[in-house]
GUGULO-794561 format. One record per residue (C-alpha): residue number from 1; residue in three letters; chain; x negated, z negated, y. Coordinates in steps of 0.02 Angstrom, whole numbers. Layout:
> NUM,ALA,A,X,Z,Y
...
***
This chain:
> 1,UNK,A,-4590,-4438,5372
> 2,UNK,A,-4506,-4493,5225
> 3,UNK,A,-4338,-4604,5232
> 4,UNK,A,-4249,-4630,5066
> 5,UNK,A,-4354,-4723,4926
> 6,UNK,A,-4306,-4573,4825
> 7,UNK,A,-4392,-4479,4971
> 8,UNK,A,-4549,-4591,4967
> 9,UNK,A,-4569,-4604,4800
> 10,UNK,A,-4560,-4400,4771
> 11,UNK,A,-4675,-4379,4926
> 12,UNK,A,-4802,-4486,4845
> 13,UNK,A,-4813,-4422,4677
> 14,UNK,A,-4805,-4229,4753
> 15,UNK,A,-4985,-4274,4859
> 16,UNK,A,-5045,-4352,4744
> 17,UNK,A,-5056,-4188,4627
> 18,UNK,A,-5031,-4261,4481
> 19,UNK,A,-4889,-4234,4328
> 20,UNK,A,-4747,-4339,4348
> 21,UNK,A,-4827,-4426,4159
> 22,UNK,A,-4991,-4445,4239
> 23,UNK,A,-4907,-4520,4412
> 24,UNK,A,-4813,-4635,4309
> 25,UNK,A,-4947,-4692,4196
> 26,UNK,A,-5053,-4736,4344
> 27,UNK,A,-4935,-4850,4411
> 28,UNK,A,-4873,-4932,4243
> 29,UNK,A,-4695,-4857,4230
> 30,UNK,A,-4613,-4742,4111
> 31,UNK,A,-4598,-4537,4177
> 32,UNK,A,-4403,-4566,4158
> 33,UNK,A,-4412,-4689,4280
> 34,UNK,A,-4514,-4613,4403
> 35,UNK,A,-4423,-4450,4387
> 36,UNK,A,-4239,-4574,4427
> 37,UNK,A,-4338,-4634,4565
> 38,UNK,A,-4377,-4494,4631
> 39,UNK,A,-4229,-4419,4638
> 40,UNK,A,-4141,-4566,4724
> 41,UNK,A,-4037,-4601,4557
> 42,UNK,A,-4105,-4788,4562
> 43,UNK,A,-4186,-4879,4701
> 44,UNK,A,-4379,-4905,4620
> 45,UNK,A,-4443,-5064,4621
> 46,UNK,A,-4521,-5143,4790
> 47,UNK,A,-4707,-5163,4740
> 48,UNK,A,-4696,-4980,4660
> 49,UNK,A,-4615,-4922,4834
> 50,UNK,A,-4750,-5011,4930
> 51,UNK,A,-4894,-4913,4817
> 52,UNK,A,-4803,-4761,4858
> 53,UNK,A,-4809,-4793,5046
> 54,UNK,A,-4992,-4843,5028
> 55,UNK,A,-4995,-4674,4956
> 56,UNK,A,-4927,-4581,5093
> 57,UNK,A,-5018,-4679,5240
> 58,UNK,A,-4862,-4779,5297
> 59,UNK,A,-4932,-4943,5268
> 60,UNK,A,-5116,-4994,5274
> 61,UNK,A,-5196,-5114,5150
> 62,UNK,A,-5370,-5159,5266
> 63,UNK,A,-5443,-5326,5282
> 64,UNK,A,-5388,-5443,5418
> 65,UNK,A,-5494,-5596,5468
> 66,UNK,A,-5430,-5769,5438
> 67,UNK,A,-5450,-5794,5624
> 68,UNK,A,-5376,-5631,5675
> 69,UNK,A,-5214,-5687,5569
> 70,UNK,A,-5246,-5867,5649
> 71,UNK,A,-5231,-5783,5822
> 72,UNK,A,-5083,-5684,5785
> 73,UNK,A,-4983,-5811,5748
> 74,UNK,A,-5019,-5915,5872
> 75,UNK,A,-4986,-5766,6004
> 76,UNK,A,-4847,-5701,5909
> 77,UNK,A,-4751,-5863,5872
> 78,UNK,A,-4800,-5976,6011
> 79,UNK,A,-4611,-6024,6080
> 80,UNK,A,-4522,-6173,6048
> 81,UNK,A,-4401,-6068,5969
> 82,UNK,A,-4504,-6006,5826
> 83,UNK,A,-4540,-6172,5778
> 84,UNK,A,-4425,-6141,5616
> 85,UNK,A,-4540,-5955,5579
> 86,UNK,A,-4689,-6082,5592
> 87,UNK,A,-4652,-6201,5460
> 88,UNK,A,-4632,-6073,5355
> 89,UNK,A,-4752,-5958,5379
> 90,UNK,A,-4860,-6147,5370
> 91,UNK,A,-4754,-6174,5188
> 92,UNK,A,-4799,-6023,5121
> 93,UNK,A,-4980,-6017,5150
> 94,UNK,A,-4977,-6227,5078
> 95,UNK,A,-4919,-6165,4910
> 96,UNK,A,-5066,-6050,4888
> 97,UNK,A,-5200,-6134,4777
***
């Protein structure tokens, strides 16, 4: 599997069959950026990086249940220790409308 951005990035836009201006279009960046990106000239940026992985079944994007993310966290971060990882997962999710 792919390790580099630059890797990741190329990968991606080499399934995906497209040109390099089509690939770049999709995705809302110029073809000279893609093509620095994809050759590891400059690190892309992080959202663009995670479509790319999308692309290339690295990460999955499915739908998780309130509950199941409920239950997660209260199996995953249930020690007195992760009382600090907590608060702010509890933060973050407060400052959503």
């Amino acid at each position: 599997m792919a390790s580099s951005p630059g890797e990741i990035v190329r990968k991606a836009w080499k399934q995906t069959g497209l040109r390099q201006s089509d690939f770049a279009s999709k995705h809302g960046i110029t073809q000279y950026n893609l093509s620095r990106y994809a050759a590891g000239k400059v690190k892309p940026p992080d959202e663009f990086l995670m479509q790319c992985m999308h692309i290339l079944g690295m990460i999955r994007q499915e739908e998780i249940s309130p509950q199941d993310l409920a239950d997660l966290i209260q199996k995953k971060l249930s020690r007195p220790e992760q009382a600090a990882v907590r608060r702010a997962v509890y933060d973050l999710l407060s400052n959503f409308p």
